[in-house]
C-alpha positions in Angstrom: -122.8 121.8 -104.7 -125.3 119.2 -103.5 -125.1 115.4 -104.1 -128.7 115.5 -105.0 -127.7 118.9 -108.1 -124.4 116.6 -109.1 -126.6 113.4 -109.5 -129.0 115.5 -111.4 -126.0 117.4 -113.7 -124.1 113.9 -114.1 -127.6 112.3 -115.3 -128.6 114.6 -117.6 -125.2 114.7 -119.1 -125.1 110.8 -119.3 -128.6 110.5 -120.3 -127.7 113.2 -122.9 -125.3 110.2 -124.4 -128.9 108.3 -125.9 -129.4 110.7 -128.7 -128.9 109.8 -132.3 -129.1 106.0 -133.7 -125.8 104.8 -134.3 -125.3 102.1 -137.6 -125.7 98.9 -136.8 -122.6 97.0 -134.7 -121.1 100.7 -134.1 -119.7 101.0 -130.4 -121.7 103.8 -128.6 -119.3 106.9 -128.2 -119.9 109.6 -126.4 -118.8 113.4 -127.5 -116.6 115.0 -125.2 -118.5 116.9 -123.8 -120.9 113.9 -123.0 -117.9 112.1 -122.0 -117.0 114.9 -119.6 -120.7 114.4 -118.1 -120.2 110.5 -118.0 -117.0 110.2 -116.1 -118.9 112.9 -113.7 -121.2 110.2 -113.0 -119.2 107.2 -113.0 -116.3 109.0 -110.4 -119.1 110.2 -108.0 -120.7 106.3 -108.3 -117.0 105.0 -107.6 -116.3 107.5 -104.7 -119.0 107.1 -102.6 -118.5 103.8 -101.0 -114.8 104.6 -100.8 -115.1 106.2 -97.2 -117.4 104.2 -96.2 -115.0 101.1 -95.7 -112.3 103.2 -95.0 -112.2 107.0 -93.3 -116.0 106.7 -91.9 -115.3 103.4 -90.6 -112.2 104.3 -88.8 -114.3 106.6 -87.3 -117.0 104.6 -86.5 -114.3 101.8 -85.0 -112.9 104.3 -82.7 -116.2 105.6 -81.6 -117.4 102.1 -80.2 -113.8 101.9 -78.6 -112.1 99.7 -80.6 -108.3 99.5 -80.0 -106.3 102.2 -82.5 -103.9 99.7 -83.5 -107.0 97.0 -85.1 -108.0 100.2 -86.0 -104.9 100.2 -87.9 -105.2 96.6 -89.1 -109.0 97.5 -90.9 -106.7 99.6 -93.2 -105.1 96.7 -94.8 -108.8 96.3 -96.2 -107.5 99.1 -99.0 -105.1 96.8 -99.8 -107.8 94.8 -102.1 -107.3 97.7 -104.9 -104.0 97.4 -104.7 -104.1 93.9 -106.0 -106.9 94.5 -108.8 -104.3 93.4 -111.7 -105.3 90.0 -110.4 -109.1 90.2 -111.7 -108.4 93.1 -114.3 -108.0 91.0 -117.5 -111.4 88.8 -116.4 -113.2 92.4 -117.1 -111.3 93.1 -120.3 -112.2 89.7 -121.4 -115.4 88.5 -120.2 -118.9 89.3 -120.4 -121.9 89.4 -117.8 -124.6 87.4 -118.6 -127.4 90.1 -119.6 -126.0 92.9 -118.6 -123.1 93.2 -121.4 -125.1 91.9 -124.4 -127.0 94.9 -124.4 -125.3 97.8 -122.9 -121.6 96.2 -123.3 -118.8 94.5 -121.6 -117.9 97.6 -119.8 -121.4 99.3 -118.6 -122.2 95.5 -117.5 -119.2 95.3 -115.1 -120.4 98.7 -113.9 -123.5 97.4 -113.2 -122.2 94.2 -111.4 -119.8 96.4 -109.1 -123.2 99.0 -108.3 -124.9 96.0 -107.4 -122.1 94.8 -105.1 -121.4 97.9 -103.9 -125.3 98.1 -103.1 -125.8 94.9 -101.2 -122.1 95.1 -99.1 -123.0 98.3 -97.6 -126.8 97.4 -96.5 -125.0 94.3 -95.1 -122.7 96.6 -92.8 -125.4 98.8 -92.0 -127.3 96.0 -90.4 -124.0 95.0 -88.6 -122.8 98.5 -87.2 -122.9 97.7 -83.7 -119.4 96.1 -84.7 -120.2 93.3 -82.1 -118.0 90.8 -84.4 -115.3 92.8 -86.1 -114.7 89.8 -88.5 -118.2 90.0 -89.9 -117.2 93.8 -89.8 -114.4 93.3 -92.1 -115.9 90.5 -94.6 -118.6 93.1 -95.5 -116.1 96.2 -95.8 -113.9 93.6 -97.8 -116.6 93.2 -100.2 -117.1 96.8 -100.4 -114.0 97.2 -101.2 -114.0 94.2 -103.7 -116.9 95.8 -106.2 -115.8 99.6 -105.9 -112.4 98.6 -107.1 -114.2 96.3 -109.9 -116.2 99.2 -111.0 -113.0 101.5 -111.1 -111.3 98.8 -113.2 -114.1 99.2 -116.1 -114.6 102.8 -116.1 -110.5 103.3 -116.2 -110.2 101.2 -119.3 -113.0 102.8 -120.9 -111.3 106.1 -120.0 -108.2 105.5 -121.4 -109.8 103.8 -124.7 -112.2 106.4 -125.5 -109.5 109.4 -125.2 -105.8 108.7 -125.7 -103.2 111.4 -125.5 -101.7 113.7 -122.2 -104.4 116.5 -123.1 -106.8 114.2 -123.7 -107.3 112.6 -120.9 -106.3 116.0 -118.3 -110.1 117.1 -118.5 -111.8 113.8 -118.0 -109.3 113.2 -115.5 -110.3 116.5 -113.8 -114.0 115.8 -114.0 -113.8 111.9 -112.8 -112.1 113.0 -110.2 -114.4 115.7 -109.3 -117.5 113.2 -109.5 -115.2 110.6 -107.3 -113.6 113.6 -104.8 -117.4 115.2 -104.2 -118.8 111.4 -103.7 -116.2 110.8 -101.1 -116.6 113.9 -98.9 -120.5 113.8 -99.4 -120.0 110.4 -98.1 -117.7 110.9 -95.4 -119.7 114.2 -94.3 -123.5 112.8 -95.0 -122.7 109.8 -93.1 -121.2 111.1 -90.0 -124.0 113.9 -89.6 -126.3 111.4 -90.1 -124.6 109.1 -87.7 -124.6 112.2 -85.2 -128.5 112.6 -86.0 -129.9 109.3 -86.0 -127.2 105.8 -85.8 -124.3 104.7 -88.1 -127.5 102.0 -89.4 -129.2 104.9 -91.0 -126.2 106.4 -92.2 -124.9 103.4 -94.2 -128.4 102.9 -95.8 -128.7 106.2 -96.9 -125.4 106.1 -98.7 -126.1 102.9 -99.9 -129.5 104.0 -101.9 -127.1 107.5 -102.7 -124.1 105.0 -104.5 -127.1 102.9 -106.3 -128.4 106.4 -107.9 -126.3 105.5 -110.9 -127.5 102.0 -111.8 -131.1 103.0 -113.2 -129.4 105.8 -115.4 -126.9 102.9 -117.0 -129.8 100.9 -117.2 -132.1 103.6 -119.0 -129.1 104.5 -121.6 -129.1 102.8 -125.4 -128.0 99.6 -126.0 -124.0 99.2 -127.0 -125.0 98.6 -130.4 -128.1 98.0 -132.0 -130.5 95.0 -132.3 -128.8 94.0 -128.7 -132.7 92.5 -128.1 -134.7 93.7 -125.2 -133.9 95.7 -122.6 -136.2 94.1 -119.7 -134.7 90.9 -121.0 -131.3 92.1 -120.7 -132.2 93.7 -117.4 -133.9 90.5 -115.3 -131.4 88.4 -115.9 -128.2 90.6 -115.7 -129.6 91.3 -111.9 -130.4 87.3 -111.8 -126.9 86.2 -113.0 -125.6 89.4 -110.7 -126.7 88.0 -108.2 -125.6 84.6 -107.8 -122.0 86.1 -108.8 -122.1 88.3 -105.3 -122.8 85.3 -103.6 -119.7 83.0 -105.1 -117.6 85.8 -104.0 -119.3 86.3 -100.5 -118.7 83.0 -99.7 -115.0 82.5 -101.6 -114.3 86.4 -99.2 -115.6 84.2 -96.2 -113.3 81.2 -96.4 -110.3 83.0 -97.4 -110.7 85.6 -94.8 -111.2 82.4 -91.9 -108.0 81.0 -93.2 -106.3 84.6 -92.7 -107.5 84.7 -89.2 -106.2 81.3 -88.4 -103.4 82.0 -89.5 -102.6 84.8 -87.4 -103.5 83.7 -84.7 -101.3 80.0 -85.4 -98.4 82.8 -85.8 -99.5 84.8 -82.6 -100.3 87.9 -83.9 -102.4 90.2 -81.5 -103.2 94.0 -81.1 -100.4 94.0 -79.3 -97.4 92.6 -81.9 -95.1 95.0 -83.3 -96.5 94.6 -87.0 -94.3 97.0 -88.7 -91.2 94.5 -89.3 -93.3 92.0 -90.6 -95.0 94.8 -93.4 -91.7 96.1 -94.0 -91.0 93.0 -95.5 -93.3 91.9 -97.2 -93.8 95.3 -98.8 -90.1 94.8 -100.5 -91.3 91.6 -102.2 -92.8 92.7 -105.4 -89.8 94.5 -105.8 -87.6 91.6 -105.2 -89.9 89.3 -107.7 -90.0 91.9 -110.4 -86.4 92.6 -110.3 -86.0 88.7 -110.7 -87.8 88.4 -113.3 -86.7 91.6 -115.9 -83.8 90.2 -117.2 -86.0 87.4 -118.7 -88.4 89.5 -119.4 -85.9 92.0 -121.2 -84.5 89.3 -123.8 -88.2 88.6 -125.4 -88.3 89.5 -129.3 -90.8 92.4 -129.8 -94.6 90.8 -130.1 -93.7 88.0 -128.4 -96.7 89.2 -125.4 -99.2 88.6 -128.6 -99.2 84.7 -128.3 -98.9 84.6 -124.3 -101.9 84.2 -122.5 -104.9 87.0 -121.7 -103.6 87.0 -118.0 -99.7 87.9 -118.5 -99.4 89.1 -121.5 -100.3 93.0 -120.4 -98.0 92.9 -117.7 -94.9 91.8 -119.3 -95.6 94.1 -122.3 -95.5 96.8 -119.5 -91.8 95.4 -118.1 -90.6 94.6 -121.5 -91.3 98.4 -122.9 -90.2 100.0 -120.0 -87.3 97.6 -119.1 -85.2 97.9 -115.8 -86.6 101.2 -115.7 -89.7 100.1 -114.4 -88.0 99.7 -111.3 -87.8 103.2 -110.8 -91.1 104.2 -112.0 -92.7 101.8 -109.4 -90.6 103.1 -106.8 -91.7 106.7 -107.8 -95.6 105.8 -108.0 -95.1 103.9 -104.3 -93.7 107.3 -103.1 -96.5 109.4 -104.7 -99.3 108.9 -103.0 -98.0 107.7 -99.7 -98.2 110.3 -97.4 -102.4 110.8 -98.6 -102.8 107.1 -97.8 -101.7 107.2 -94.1 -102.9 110.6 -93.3 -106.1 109.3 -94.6 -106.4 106.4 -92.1 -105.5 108.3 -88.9 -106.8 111.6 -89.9 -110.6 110.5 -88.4 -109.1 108.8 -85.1 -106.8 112.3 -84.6 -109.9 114.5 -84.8 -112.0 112.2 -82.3 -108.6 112.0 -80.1 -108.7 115.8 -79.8 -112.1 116.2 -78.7 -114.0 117.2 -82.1 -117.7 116.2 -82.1 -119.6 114.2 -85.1 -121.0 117.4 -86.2 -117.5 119.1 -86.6 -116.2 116.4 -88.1 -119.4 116.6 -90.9 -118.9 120.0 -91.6 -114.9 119.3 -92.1 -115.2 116.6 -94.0 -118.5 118.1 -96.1 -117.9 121.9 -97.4 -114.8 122.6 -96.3 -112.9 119.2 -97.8 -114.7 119.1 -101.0 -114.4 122.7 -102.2 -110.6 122.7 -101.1 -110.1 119.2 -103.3 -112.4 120.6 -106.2 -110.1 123.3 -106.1 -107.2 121.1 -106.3 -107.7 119.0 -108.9 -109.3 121.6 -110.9 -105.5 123.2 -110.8 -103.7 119.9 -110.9 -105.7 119.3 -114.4 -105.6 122.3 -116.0 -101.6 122.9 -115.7 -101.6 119.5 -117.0 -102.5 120.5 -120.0 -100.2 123.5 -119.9 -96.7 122.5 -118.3 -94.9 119.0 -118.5 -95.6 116.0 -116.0 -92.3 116.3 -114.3 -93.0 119.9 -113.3 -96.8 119.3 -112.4 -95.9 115.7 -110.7 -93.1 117.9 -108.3 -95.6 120.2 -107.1 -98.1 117.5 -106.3 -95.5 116.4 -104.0 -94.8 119.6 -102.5 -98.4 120.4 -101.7 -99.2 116.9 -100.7 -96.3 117.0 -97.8 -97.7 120.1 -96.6 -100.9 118.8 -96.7 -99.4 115.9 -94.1 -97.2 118.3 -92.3 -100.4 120.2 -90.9 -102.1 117.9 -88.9 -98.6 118.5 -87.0 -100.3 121.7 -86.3 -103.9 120.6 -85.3 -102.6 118.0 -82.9 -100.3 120.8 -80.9 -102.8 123.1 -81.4 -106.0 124.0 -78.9 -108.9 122.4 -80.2 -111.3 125.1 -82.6 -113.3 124.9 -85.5 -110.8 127.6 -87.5 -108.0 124.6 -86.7 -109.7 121.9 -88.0 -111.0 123.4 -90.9 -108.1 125.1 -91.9 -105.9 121.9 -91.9 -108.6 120.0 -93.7 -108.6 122.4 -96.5 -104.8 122.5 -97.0 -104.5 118.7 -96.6 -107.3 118.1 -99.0 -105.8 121.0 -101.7 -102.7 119.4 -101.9 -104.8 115.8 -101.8 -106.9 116.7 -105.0 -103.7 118.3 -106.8 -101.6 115.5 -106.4 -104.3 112.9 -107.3 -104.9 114.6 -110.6 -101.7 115.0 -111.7 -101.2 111.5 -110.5 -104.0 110.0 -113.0 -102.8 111.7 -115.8 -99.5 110.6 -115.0 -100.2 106.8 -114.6 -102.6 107.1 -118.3 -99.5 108.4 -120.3 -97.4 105.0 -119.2 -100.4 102.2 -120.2 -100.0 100.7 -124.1 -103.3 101.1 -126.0 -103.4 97.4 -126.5 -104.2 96.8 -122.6 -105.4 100.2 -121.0 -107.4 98.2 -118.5 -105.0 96.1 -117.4 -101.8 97.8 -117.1 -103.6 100.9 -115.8 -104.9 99.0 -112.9 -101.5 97.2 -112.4 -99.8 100.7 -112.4 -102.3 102.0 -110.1 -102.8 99.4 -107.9 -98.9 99.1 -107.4 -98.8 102.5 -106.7 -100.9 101.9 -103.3 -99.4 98.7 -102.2 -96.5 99.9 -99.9 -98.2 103.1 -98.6 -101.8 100.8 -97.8 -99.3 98.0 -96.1 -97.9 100.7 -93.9 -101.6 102.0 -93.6 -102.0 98.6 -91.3 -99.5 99.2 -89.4 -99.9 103.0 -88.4 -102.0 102.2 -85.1 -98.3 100.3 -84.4 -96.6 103.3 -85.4 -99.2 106.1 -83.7 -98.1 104.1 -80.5 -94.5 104.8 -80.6 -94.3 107.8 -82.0 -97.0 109.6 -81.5 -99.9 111.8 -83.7 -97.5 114.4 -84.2 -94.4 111.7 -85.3 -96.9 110.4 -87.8 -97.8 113.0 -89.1 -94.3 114.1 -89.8 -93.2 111.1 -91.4 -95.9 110.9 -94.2 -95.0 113.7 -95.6 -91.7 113.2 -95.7 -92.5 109.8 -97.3 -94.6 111.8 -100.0 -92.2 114.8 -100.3 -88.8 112.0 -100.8 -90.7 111.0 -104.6 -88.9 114.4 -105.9 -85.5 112.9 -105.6 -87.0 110.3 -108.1 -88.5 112.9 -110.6 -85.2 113.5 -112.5 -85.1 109.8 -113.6 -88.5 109.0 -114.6 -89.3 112.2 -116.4 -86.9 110.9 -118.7 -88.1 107.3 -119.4 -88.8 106.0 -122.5 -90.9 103.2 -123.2 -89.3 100.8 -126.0 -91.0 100.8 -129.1 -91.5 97.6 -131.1 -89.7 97.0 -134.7 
């Protein structure tokens, strides 16, 4: 399928969501079926930017001849989801000026994030000649910064609108499906573009493809009704919108100069041995959380009810789940860890071994997005049909193998059959694991703070494997494509030997 026939399905089935007049001060809420057709939308709005700062611009590094190990280092830009438990409870608490008073807290984050999302890639667009890598970075950064913020909003929604395992299994399936085509359409559209005209052209016409979304938001009803006028509501949402992306520009800017200070006060070059250094501070949360448990396990049920907005999902998370939460965050680090790396050598391996732009399209276009459609299409529906422990364990199995071939395409002479052929395994197993994954990370979240603790959970679950993701152009040095390779999915394959103790956690329940 086409981007342009899943923007048209997703539209109609969101614009479906305007029919009848709801009473007065009702929440809007969508049937399932519309619901199905709205999380379409929102995943493919939420996907396509994704590549963009990460897997195309890998590419696009190693094409102007930047070194592979800052290569590496421009994945630590994925970290920035990874740390969206930070801004999380902001969107669960607090409205956008315009935009939320008539279409609601949630669709007006939405519509922040597309805006972000809108202006951070025209700005790398006009600055794809790479010439400064920091400037590079700040606009990837920002990228990264509003497609996380928009993930944030449509996950709590998610989880609000349909509790329970089965559930949440199909809109799983089809957000993933909207957010799996977005990102190959992406990562394929832009590099055959690239190969046509320039990497300029091909971030613009992604850009205007990932603001598709915003007028359909903006056309849909109001939250609830006598919300006042929608022109109103829509001037000064993009007004206030605006001066928001601006704060955080410059706030991005002046952090990011101190970071670069710094590391270069500490010495750190393209040529330091990074991977030490990430070790450690990967083991940190785990060493802060573990302090802080036994505290945390002592609190009288409802005592998170008085604490402030900020903290009080979190320690109703580690105060349900106790010291076990130790092992579920291990498990969740494991999960997806061989996906990560693979994901941010993957692109530098293919242009190593000789494959042109228009290879790499094709790979990353038809052949990647029917074999992930396929997987999570099967990852969701046995969801529904076996328990989480069986479905997460052959997630991890097929995500391993999905690793384990690029073994294969590096030893192997270069040919279309190879490359297409590992792409489709690794991005089978990639789409099984990821929806098994979701609907895994949904069942652990209290109802009280879906938002919150979802993007904690997920967020966690991608800060050790995105660390190590910065330090793979270290590792690729020493032990090669074909050492990488091996060791990611032996990373993802080790989170079996965890399965047997968190399938059988139990969340405390209060008095």
């Amino acid at each position: 399928m086409t981007v342009s026939a899943i923007e048209a399905n997703a539209a109609a089935a969101v614009l479906a969501v305007d029919a009848p007049a709801l009473p007065r001060d009702t929440p809007a809420k969508p049937s399932a079926r519309r619901l199905l057709g709205l999380y379409l939308l929102l995943g493919f709005s939420a996907g396509l930017p994704f590549y963009m700062f990460n897997a195309v611009l890998t590419l696009r590094l190693a094409r102007h001849g930047v070194d592979i190990v800052i290569i590496g280092f421009f994945a630590w830009i994925a970290l920035l989801p990874t740390f969206k438990f930070a801004w999380a409870p902001l969107i669960e608490r607090y409205d956008i000026p315009g935009f939320s008073r008539f279409w609601g807290r949630r669709r007006g984050w939405i519509m922040l994030s597309q805006l972000g999302i809108f202006v951070s890639m025209v700005a790398m667009a006009l600055t794809s000649s790479d010439q400064s890598l920091p400037l590079t970075a700040l606009f990837a950064i920002l990228l990264a910064f509003w497609t996380t913020t928009l993930e944030v909003a449509a996950d709590g929604w998610r989880i609000e609108l349909a509790p329970g395992q089965a559930a949440q299994a199909p809109i799983v399936a089809a957000n993933l499906w909207g957010y799996r085509s977005a990102m190959v359409a992406a990562g394929s559209g832009a590099i055959l573009v690239a190969a046509w005209a320039d990497w300029t052209i091909a971030y613009l016409v992604i850009a205007v493809a990932a603001f598709a979304p915003f007028p359909i938001l903006a056309a849909m009803r109001p939250e609830r009704e006598g919300a006042g006028g929608r022109a109103f509501a829509l001037a000064s949402g993009i007004g206030a919108s605006l001066l928001i992306l601006l704060i955080v520009a410059l706030i991005t800017a002046a952090a990011g100069w101190v970071l670069l200070s710094a590391a270069a006060g500490m010495g750190l070059s393209a040529k330091s041995n990074v991977t030490p250094v990430v070790l450690a501070a990967a083991l940190l949360p785990f060493a802060a959380l573990a302090l802080a448990l036994p505290r945390i396990n002592r609190l009288s049920a409802g005592t998170t009810a008085t604490m402030p907005a900020f903290a009080a999902p979190y320690v109703e998370l580690f105060w349900r789940y106790g010291y076990a939460v130790l092992a579920v965050l291990a498990f969740v680090s494991l999960y997806r860890m061989g996906d990560v790396l693979t994901l941010t050598l993957s692109h530098p391996l293919w242009n190593a071994k000789g494959y042109s732009l228009h290879q790499i399209g094709v790979a990353d276009g038809v052949v990647a997005l029917s074999a992930s459609m396929a997987g999570v299409a099967l990852g969701g529906f046995l969801s529904t049909r076996l328990s989480l422990g069986w479905t997460l364990g052959i997630g991890a199995v097929t995500a391993a193998v999905g690793n384990w071939i690029y073994v294969w395409l590096w030893h192997a002479d270069p040919s279309a059959v190879v490359l297409y052929t590992s792409v489709a395994v690794d991005q089978f197993g990639n789409g099984f694991a990821g929806a098994v994954f979701v609907v895994y990370l949904s069942m652990l979240v209290s109802p009280t703070y879906p938002g919150a603790q979802y993007a904690l959970l997920s967020g966690f679950a991608f800060l050790l494997p995105r660390l190590l993701a910065g330090a793979s152009g270290s590792m690729q040095t020493q032990i090669g494509y074909d050492g990488f390779f091996l060791l990611s999915g032996a990373l993802s394959f080790a989170a079996i030997f965890l399965l047997p103790v968190v399938a059988r956690v139990k969340g405390r329940v209060p008095a």
